[in-house]
C-alpha positions as CSV (number, residue, x, y, z in Angstrom):
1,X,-134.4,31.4,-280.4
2,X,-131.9,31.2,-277.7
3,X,-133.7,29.6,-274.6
4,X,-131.2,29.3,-271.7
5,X,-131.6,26.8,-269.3
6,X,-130.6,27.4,-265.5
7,X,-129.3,24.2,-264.1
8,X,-128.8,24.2,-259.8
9,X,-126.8,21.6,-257.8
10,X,-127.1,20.7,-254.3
11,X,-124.2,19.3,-252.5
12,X,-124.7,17.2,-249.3
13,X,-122.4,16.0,-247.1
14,X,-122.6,13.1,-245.4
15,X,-124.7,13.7,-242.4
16,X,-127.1,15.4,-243.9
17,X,-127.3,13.1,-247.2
18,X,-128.2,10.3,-244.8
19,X,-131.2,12.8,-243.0
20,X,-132.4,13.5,-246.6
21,X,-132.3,10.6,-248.4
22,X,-134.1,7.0,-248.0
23,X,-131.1,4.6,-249.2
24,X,-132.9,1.4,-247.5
25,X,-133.9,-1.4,-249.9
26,X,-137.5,-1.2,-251.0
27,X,-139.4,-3.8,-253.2
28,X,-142.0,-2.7,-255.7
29,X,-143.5,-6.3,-255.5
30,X,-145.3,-7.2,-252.2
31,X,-143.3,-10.1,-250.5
32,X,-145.5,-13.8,-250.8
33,X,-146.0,-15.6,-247.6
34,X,-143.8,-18.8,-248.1
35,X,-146.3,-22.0,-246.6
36,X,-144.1,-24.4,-245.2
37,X,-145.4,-27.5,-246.9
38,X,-143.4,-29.7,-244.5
39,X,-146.4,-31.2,-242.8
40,X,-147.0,-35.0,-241.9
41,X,-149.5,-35.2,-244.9
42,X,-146.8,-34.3,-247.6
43,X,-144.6,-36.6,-245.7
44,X,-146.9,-39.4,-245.7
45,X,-147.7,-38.5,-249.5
46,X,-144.2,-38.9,-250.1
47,X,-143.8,-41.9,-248.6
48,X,-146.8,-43.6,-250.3
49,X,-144.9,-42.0,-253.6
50,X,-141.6,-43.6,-252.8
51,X,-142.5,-46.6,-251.1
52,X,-140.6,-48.7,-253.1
53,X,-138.0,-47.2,-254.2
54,X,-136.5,-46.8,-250.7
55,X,-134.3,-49.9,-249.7
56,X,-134.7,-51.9,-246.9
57,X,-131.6,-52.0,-245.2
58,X,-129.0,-49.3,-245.1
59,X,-128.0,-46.1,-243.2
60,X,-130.3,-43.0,-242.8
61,X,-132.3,-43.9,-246.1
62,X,-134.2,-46.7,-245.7
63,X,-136.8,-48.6,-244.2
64,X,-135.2,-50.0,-241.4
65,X,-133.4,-46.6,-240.3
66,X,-137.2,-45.0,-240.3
67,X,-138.2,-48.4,-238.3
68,X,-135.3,-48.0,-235.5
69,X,-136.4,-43.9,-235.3
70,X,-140.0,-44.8,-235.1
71,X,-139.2,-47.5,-232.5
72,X,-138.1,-44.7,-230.3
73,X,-140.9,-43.1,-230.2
74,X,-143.8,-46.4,-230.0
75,X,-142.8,-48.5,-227.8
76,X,-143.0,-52.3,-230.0
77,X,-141.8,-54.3,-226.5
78,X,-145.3,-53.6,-225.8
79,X,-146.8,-55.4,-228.3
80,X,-143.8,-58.4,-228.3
81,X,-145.2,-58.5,-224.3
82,X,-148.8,-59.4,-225.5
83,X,-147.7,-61.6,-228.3
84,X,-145.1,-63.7,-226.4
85,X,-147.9,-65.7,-224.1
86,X,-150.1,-66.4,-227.2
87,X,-146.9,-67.7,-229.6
88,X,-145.8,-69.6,-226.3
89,X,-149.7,-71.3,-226.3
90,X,-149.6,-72.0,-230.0
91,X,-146.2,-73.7,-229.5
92,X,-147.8,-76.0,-226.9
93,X,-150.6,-76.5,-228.7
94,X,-148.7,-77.4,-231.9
95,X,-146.4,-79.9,-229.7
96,X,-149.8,-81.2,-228.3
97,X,-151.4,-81.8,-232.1
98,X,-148.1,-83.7,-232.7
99,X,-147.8,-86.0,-229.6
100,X,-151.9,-86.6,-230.5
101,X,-151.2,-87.8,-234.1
102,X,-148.2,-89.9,-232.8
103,X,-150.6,-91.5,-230.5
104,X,-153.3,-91.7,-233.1
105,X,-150.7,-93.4,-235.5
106,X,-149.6,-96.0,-232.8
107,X,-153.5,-96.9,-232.0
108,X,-153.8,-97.7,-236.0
109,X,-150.6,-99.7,-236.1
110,X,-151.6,-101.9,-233.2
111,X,-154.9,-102.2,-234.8
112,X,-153.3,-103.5,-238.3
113,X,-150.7,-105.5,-236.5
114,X,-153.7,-107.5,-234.5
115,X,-156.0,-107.7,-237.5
116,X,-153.0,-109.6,-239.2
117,X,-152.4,-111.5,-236.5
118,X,-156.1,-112.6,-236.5
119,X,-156.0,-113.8,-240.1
């Protein structure tokens, strides 16, 4: 039982390797869209997450570094502009209160000091 087996080679140079022959990169597993899941809700979840374990003071990790950034953007004089006239009213009410109960407290010391002096 003598079978022979005929066995033919091709040789290809160069050029003509590169005409026949795919040699570009292929995937048999379709490529997955990649989400970007850096959105403001994931940084806000984060944030809620980490809340406290960020310090308050200190350089580009902490609360007052994302306070200074944020100031940048909203403007806070804004708000100090609207809340300066009512602190400076509660201040002169408050100094009002206090020159009324010093008043008060002198009216009810004269009125002690002349009911002793009637008696």
């Amino acid at each position: 039982m003598d079978k022979r087996i005929r066995l033919s080679k091709t040789v290809l140079d160069k050029n003509q390797f590169d005409k026949s022959i795919d040699s570009s990169f292929k995937t048999f597993v379709k490529e997955e869209e990649v989400i970007d899941q850096d959105t403001v809700q994931e940084f806000f979840r984060l944030y809620e997450k980490l809340y406290y374990e960020i310090p308050i003071q200190g350089g580009e990790n902490s609360h007052e570094f994302l306070i200074k950034e944020s100031s940048k953007l909203a403007t806070v004089e804004k708000d100090n502009e609207e809340i300066d006239p009512l602190l400076e009213e509660i201040t002169d009410l408050q100094e009002r209160v206090l020159q009324l109960n010093q008043e008060l407290i002198s009216k009810e010391l004269e009125e002690t000091n002349n009911a002793n002096d009637q008696l």
